[in-house]
N, C-alpha and C positions, 0 to 999 in steps of 0.2 A: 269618333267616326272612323271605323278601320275595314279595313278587306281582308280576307286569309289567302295568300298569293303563296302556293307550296309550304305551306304548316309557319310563313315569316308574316302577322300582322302588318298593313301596311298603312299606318297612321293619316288618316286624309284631311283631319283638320287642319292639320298645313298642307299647301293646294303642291301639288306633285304635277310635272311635266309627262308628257306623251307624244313619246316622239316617232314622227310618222318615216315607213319604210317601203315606199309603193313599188313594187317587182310586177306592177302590169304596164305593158308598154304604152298603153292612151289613158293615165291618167291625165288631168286638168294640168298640174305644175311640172311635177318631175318624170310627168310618162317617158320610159323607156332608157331613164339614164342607171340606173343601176341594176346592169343586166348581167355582169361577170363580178365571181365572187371577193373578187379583190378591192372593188367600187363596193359593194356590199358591206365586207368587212372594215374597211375607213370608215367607211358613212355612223355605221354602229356604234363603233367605238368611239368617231368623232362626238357622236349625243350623250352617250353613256360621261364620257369623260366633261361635258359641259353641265351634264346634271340630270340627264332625263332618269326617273323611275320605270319607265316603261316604253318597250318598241313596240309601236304596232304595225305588223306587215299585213299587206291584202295585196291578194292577185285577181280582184273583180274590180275593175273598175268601176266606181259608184257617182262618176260626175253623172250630169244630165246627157240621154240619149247614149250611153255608154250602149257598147256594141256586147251583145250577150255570150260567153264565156262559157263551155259546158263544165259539169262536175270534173271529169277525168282531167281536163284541160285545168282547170283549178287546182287541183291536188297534184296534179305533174309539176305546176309554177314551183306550188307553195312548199312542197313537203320539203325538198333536197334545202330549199332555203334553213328552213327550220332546224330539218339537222346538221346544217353544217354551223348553222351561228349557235347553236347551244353546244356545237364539241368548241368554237371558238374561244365561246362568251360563257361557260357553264351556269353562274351565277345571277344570270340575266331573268328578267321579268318580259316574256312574250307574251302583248298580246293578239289573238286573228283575228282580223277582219273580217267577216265573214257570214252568211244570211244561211249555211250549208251545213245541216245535221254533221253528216259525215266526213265534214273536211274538218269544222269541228273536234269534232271525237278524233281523226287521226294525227291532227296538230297539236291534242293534249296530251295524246298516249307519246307523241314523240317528245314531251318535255313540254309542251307552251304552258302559260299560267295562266290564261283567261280569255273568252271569245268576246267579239266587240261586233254585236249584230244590228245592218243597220236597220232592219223590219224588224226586233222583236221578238223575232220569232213567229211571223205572221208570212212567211214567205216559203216557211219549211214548217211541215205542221209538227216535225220529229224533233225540232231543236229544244222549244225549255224541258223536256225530258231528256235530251241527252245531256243538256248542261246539269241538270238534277241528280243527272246517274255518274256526272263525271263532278262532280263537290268542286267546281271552281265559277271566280265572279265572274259578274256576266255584265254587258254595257247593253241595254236596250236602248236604241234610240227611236225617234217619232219620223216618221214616213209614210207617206199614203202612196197608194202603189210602187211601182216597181222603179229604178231609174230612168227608165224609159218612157214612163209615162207620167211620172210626178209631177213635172211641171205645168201640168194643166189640169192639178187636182189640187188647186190653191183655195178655193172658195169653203171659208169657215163660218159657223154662224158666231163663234168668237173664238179668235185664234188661240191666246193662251187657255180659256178654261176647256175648247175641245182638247188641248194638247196634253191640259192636267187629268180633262177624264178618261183618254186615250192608255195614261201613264197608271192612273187607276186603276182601268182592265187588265193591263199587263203584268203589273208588280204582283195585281191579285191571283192570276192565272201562274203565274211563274212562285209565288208564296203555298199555293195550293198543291205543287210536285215536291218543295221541300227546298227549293233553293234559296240560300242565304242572304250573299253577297251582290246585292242589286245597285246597278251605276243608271244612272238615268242620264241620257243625252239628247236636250231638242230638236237636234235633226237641223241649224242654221243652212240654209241652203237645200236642202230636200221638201216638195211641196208646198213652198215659201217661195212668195216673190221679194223683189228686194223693200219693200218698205215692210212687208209682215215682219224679214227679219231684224231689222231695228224694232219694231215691236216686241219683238222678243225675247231681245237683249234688253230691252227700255225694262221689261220686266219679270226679269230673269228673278228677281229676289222672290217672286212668288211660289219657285218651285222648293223652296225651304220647305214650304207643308208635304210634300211628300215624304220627305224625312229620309232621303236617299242620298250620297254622294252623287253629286253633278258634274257633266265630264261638259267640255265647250270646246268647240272645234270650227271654229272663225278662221282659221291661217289662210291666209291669202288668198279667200273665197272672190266670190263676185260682188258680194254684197259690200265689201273693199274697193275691188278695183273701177268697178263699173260707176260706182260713188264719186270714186276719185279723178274716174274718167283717164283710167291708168292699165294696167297689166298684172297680171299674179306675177310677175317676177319683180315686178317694183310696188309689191305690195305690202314690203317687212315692216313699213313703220306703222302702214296705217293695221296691219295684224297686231302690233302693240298696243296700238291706242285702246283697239276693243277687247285684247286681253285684259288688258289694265282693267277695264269697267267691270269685264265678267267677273275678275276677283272680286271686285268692291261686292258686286252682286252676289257672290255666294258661290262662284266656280270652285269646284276643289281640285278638278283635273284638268287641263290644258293642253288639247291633243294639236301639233302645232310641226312644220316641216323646219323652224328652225329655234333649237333647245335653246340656246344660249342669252337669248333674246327674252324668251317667255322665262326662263328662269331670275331672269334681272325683272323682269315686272314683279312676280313670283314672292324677292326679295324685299323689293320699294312698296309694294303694297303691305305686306307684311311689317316692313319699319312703320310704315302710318299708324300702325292699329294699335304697336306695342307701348 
């Protein structure tokens, strides 16, 4: 199971970290701390060197009721970012965050390796054609409306097999332009309440029948803290525990704010198997 990331196969049946790199000021955990490029470039290099395969930066805030960000406003965040961590990092694997044809298409033309969309492609009617035209992987994840309004569009008539035939349309739609390298991500926390998302962890091994690498993006969610009746900043251990499961479940990517941690699950789960 591999991805084509700049002409370097990137082997996914051992599960690779994704390490998160948020430059909007109201994210959920780390909004607004790494605003100058010297916090930026630590932070980077801090994951790179504990093990992450991949950075993913986004300048849209995608918690719940995020305040909405125009295109120009996005691409002013994100582009200088971009260029300045690939003259830093040249050999690095970027990927954007991002639901924007066009921020898209200028973060790849500036060097990025892959866009990580959390609609799909259903929020820009221009994106799996520009990811088509631009030959890199793509992370579709599951979401029903926008972040603004997701949380009150939870009612499924069954949550995993809508979310499998949700995943169906899209790989098909996006197979149909010509794109390859397809990531599937459930979307834990976007139009999910907290018990669907244990549901959906409970049976994350179902999404092996799509036959796509699965990306799982648990790190210090709600469905953590609120569990535990705790905080996203005291939420690292219990972000391990459901690492650890998504492995067991069939996770190959682990998008996560801290590498070091998920790279040790990463490991332990892997000694079990061998």
């Amino acid at each position: 199971m591999t991805i084509n990331c700049k002409g370097k196969l990137i082997d996914l049946s051992s599960p690779k970290v994704m390490g998160i790199l948020n430059i909007t000021p109201d994210s959920f955990y780390d909004g607004g701390f790494y605003k100058d490029q010297t916090k930026i470039f630590n932070q980077v290099e801090k994951m790179l060197t504990e093990g992450a395969t991949f950075i993913d930066i986004g300048a849209y805030s995608s918690r719940p009721n995020a305040d909405h960000v125009s295109e120009d406003e996005e691409l002013k965040r994100i582009l200088p970012i971009v260029n300045s961590i690939l003259v830093e990092f040249p050999e690095i694997l970027l990927s954007i965050d991002t639901f924007r044809s066009n921020v898209a298409k200028a973060c790849i033309e500036s060097g990025a390796t892959m866009i990580n969309d959390i609609s799909a492609g259903r929020l820009d009617d221009k994106m799996l054609q520009t990811i088509a035209n631009l030959h890199v992987p793509y992370i579709m994840m599951h979401m029903r409306g926008n972040p603004k309004t997701m949380q009150k569009l939870t009612d499924y008539d069954d949550l995993v097999k809508d979310i499998l035939f949700y995943f169906s349309e899209r790989i098909g739609a996006a197979k149909a332009l010509g794109i390859i390298d397809i990531i599937v991500d459930p979307g834990f926390g976007f139009a999910k309440t907290l018990e669907q998302n244990f549901e959906l962890l409970n049976n994350l091994e179902l999404f092996k029948i799509i036959e796509k690498p699965l990306l799982v993006g648990v790190s210090r969610k709600s469905m953590i803290y609120k569990t535990l009746e705790t905080s996203a900043k005291d939420a690292l251990n219990g972000t391990s525990v459901l690492n650890t499961v998504a492995l067991q479940k069939g996770a190959n990517i682990l998008r996560v704010h801290d590498v070091k941690e998920a790279v040790e699950c990463v490991k332990l789960v892997e000694s079990l198997s061998s």
